[in-house]
Each structure stands twice: as C-alpha cells, then as structure tokens.
C-alpha positions in Angstrom: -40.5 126.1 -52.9 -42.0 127.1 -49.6 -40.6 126.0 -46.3 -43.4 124.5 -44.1 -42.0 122.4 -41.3 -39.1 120.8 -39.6 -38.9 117.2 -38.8 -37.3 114.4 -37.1 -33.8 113.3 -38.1 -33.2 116.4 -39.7 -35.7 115.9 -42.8 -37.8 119.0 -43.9 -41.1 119.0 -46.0 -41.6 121.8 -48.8 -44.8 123.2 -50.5 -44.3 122.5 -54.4 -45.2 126.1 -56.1 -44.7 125.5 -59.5 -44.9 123.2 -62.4 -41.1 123.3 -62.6 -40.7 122.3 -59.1 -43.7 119.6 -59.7 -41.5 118.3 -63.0 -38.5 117.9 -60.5 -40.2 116.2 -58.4 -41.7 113.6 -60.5 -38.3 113.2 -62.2 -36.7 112.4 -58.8 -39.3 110.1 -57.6 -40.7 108.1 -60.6 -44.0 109.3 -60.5 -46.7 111.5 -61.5 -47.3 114.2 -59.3 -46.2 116.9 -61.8 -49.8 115.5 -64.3 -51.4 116.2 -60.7 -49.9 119.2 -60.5 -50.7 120.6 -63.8 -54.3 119.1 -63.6 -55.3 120.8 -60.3 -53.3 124.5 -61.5 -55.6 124.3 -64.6 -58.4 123.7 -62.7 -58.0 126.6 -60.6 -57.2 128.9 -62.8 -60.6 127.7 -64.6 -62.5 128.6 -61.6 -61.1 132.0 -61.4 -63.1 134.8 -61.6 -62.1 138.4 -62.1 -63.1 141.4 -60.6 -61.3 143.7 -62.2 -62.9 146.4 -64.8 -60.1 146.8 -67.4 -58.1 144.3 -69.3 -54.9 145.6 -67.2 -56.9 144.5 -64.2 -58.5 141.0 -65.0 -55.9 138.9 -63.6 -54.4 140.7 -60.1 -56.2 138.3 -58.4 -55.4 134.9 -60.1 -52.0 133.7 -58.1 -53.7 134.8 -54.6 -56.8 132.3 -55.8 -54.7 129.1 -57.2 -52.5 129.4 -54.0 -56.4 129.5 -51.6 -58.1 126.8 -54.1 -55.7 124.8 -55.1 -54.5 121.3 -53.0 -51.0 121.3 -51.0 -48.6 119.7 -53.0 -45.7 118.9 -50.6 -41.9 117.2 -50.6 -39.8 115.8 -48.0 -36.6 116.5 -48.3 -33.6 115.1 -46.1 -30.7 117.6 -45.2 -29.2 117.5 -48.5 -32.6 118.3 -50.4 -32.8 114.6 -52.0 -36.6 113.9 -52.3 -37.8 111.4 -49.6 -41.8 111.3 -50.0 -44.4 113.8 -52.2 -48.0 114.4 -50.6 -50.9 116.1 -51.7 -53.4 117.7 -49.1 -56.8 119.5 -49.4 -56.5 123.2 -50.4 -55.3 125.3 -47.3 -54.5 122.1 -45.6 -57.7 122.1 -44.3 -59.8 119.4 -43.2 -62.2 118.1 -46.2 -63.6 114.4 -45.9 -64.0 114.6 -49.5 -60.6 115.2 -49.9 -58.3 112.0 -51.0 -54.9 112.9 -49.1 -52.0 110.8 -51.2 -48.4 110.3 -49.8 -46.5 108.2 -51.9 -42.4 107.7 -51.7 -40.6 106.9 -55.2 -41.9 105.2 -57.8 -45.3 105.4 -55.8 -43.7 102.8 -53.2 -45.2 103.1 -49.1 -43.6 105.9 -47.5 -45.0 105.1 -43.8 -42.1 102.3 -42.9 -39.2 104.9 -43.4 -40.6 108.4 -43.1 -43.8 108.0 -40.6 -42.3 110.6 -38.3 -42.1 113.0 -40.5 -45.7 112.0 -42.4 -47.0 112.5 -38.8 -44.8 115.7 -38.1 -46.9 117.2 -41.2 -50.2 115.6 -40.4 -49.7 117.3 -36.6 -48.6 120.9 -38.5 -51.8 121.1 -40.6 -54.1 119.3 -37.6 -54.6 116.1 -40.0 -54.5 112.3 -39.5 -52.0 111.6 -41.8 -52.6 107.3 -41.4 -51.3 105.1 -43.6 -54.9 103.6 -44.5 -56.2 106.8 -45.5 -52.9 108.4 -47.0 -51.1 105.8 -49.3 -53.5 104.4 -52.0 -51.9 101.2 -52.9 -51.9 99.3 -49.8 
C-alpha cells in the first residue's frame, strides 16, 4: 500500500496496489472492491501496448501503464490500520465527469456520517468534490 494522506482524528487513507491488498480489503469490509479491483487491472493490462522490440522487452512498460490508466483504489485506515471506508477515484485522481467516484464503508453501508472529514480531507488532496450525492451510490 501506498501512503497518500493524513487526516483528522488520526485516520490515514492508503492507495490499494495489488489484488492481495484489494482481497484484504474486501474481506475486512464485506464487499466487493477486490471484483473491482481485478476487473479494472485486467482492463488495463488489455489496453497496454508495447514498445519494445524483443520478447525480453515487451512488458518494461506494463506496471508504469496500469499504475497511469488504472482508477485509484483507496482505504481509510484508523491508527491501528483497521479499515474504515474503501473509494475508488478516476485514474491519476484526476477530474473526469464520466468517472463514477464510489466510497462505500462496510458491507457497502454510508461512510459520510462517520468519516466525512476524512472523505473531504481526500477529496481536498486530489482537488475533487468528494459529496455524498455524487460519491455513495446507494443513497
């Protein structure tokens, strides 16, 4: 996992880097980001294309291009590293209005009442509105 920011009352949120880490997640929190996970690695390994000449060379490029293509896949974590909330955001964290950002807390509940401050911490890291309306699709 990848450190990406601090937050209020001491909670931290995480960049999810592999499908282990995605597996752990969705264990801990009752859901299904790890399927997410896997769906959006496979699609951006599918979109890769190599440059390299030789059969040695083919793939030097591949983890540079899932990390740039890829959507965010992030965890809060309190000060003990129990999961808190899991969010996916466009590639990059970049701004893309065709881009559907999900936050979700365990078993899919709402996040927002217990963690906004840090949901907004992140959303002010990457320059993103990180609302409830837009962010947490079972309201």
């Amino acid at each position: 996992m990848q450190f990406i920011c601090d937050t209020p009352g001491g909670k931290s949120w995480f960049r999810i880097e592999t499908e282990g880490e995605a597996a752990f997640e969705s264990d801990a929190m009752s859901h299904a980001v790890e399927k997410h996970f896997h769906l959006a690695w496979e699609a951006a390994v599918d979109s890769y294309r190599s440059s390299g000449r030789s059969f040695v060379e083919q793939n030097i490029g591949l983890k540079d291009h899932v990390r740039r293509v890829m959507p965010l896949f992030l965890t809060l974590r309190d000060p003990e590293g129990s999961t808190l909330a899991t969010a996916m955001l466009p590639p990059g964290g970049q701004y893309d209005p065709s881009f559907r950002i999900i936050i979700v807390g365990r078993e899919n509940r709402d996040p927002y009442p217990e963690h906004e401050g840090a949901i907004a911490m992140l959303g002010q890291h990457f320059g993103l509105n990180l609302d409830r309306g837009h962010c947490y699709p079972y309201s």
